[in-house]
N, C-alpha and C positions, 0 to 999 in steps of 0.2 A: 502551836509553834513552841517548841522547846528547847533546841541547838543552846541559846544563849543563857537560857536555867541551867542545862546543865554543863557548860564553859563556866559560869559563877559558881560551881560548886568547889573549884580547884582542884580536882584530879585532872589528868590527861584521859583526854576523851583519840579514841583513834577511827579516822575513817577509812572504809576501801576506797578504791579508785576506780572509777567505772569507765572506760578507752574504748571499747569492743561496743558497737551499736546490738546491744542486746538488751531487751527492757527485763527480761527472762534473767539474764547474767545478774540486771540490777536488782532486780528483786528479790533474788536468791539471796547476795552479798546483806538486804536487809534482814533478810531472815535469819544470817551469822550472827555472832555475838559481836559485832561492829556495833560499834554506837552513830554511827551514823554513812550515809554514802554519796561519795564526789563522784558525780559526770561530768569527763574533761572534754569541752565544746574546741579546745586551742589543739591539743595535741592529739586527741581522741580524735573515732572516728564519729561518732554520734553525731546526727541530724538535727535539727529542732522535733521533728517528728519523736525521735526514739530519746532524743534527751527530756522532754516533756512528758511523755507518756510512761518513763521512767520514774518522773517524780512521784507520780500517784501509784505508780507500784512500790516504790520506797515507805513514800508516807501509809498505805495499808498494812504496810508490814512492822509499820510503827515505831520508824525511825527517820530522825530529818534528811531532807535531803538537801543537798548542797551543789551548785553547779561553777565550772570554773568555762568563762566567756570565752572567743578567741581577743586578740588585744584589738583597744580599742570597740569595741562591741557595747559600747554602754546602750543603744537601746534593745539589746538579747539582755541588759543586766536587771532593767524593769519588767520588761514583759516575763526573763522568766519568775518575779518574786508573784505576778500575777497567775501564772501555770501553779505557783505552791509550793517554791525551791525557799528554803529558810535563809540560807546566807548564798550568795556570788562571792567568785575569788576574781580578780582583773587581775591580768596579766600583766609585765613592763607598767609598772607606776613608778615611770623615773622623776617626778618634778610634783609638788604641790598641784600643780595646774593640773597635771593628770590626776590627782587623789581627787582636785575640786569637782573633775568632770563627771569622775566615777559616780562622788558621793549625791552630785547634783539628779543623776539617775536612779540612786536607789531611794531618794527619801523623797517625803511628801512634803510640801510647802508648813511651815516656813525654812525646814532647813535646805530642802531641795527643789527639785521640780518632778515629780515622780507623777504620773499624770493616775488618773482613779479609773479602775477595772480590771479590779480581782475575783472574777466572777468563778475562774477553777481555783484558785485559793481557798474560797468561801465554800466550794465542796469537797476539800480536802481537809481543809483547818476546821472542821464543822461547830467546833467548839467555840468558834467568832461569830458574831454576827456582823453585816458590814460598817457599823458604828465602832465597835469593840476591837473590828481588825484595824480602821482605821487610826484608833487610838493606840492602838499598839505598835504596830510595823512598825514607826521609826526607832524605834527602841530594838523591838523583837527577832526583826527580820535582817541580817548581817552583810556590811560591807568590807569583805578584806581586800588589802591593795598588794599584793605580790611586792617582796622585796628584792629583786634579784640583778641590781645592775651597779657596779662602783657610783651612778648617779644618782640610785634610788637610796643609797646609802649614804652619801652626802645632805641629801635634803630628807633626811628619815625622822627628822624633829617636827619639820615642816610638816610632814603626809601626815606622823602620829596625831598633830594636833589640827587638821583638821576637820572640821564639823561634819558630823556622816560619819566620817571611816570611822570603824568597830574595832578594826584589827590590823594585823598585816599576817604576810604568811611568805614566808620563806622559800625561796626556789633554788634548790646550793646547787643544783649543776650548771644552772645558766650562771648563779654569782659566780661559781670559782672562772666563766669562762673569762666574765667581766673581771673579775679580778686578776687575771690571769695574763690579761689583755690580747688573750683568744690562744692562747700556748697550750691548754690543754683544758678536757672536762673530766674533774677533779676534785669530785665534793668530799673530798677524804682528805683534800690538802688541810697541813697543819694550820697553818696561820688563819684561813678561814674557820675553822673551829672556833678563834676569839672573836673573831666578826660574826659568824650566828651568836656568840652567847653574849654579844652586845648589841646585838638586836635584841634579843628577847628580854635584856635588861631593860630598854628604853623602854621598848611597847609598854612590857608592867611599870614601870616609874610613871610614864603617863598616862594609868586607866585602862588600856585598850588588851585584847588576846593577840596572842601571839603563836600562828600555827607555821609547821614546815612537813616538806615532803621529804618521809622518810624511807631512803631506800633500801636500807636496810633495818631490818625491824629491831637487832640489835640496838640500835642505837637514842631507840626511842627512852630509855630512862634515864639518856644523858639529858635528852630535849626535854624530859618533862624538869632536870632538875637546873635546865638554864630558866626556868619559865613561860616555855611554851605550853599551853592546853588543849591543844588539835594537834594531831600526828597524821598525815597519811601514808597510808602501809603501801608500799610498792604502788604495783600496776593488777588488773585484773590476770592478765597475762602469766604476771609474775605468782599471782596467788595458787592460780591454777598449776602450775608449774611445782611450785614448795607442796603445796597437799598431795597432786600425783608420784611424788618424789619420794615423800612421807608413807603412802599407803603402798607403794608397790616394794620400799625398803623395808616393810614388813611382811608383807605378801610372800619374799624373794627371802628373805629370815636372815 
């Protein structure tokens, strides 16, 4: 397991976005100079089938992988730490009570209830043995809580500090809807620019990372210098899209 080694080193690390149930797609995206790759379980199409089988074509390629639930899904948030996914994102964590449920899912007793049977972890992570994984995951293996609602942002002292959660991680199109009070989707609105970058103040004041989904890749050296350390780049879609763009703009001269 490594996602959280290298989140403490303090550069921005940036992941793809894996939506399209292709484990082919996901593997590949490992094999880019991505530092790591998200399969999105909430908006993606991916299976448990193609999002698990995913994992272990990511981690061969030797990069973490990372999976985002659909809401609510806290037991897809254990099982998949047991398939070999390094951190889960949860989705809508508007209230403490939601960070508590999450967190109560991904960790081991005593801080959670995360029940024991890591047996495809153990042949992914091969560098663990099951004493050594168990002594690690609570630490190793990441729980971020989706920031993205005017109520997630109201009680974002509360989520940061509670036990379990690693992180949070920014969702600006659903905030600006929320903020918006559903007028439009708008992650480019001005005022919300000081709301990410007081999110990612708090997170770092209390300890925790701080990631957001970046739709445009420009914008990724702003987020790294509010204090965010996880970016993710677009969508697979959209990856696909900028490189076809790129190669036939030169093809075409």
């Amino acid at each position: 397991m490594q996602l959280r080694d290298a989140l403490g080193q303090g550069g921005m690390l940036i992941t793809a976005w894996s939506s399209s149930p292709s484990v082919e797609m996901a593997g590949g995206f490992a094999r880019c100079p991505f530092d790591a790759v998200t399969i999105d379980m909430q908006h993606g199409a991916h299976s448990e089938d193609t999002a698990f089988a995913s994992a272990r074509a990511i981690a061969t390629a030797g990069k973490p992988a990372i999976l985002r639930i659909p809401v609510g899904r806290n037991d897809l948030a254990s099982r998949s730490l047991d398939m070999g996914f390094e951190a889960v994102i949860a989705p809508m964590i508007n209230s403490v009570a939601d960070a508590q449920a999450f967190a109560r899912a991904m960790k081991y007793p005593p801080v959670g209830e995360r029940s024991w049977g890591p047996t495809k972890a153990l042949q992914i992570h091969t560098d663990h043995t099951p004493e050594s994984y168990f002594r690690a995951a609570n630490t190793q293996t990441l729980a971020l809580a989706m920031i993205e609602t005017r109520s997630a942002f109201a009680d974002l002292d509360g989520i940061l500090a509670t036990d379990g959660i690693d992180g949070i991680f920014v969702g600006p199109s659903d905030l600006s809807i929320s903020w918006s009070n559903g007028a439009a989707v708008d992650p480019n609105n001005e005022e919300l620019q000081d709301v990410i970058a007081e999110i990612g103040r708090r997170a770092r004041g209390a300890g925790k990372f701080a990631a957001i989904f970046a739709i445009n890749p420009a914008d990724v050296p702003r987020f790294a210098k509010m204090g965010y350390r996880l970016a993710a780049l677009n969508t697979d879609p959209g990856i696909l899209h900028a490189g076809a763009a790129v190669m036939l703009d030169k093809a075409r001269g």
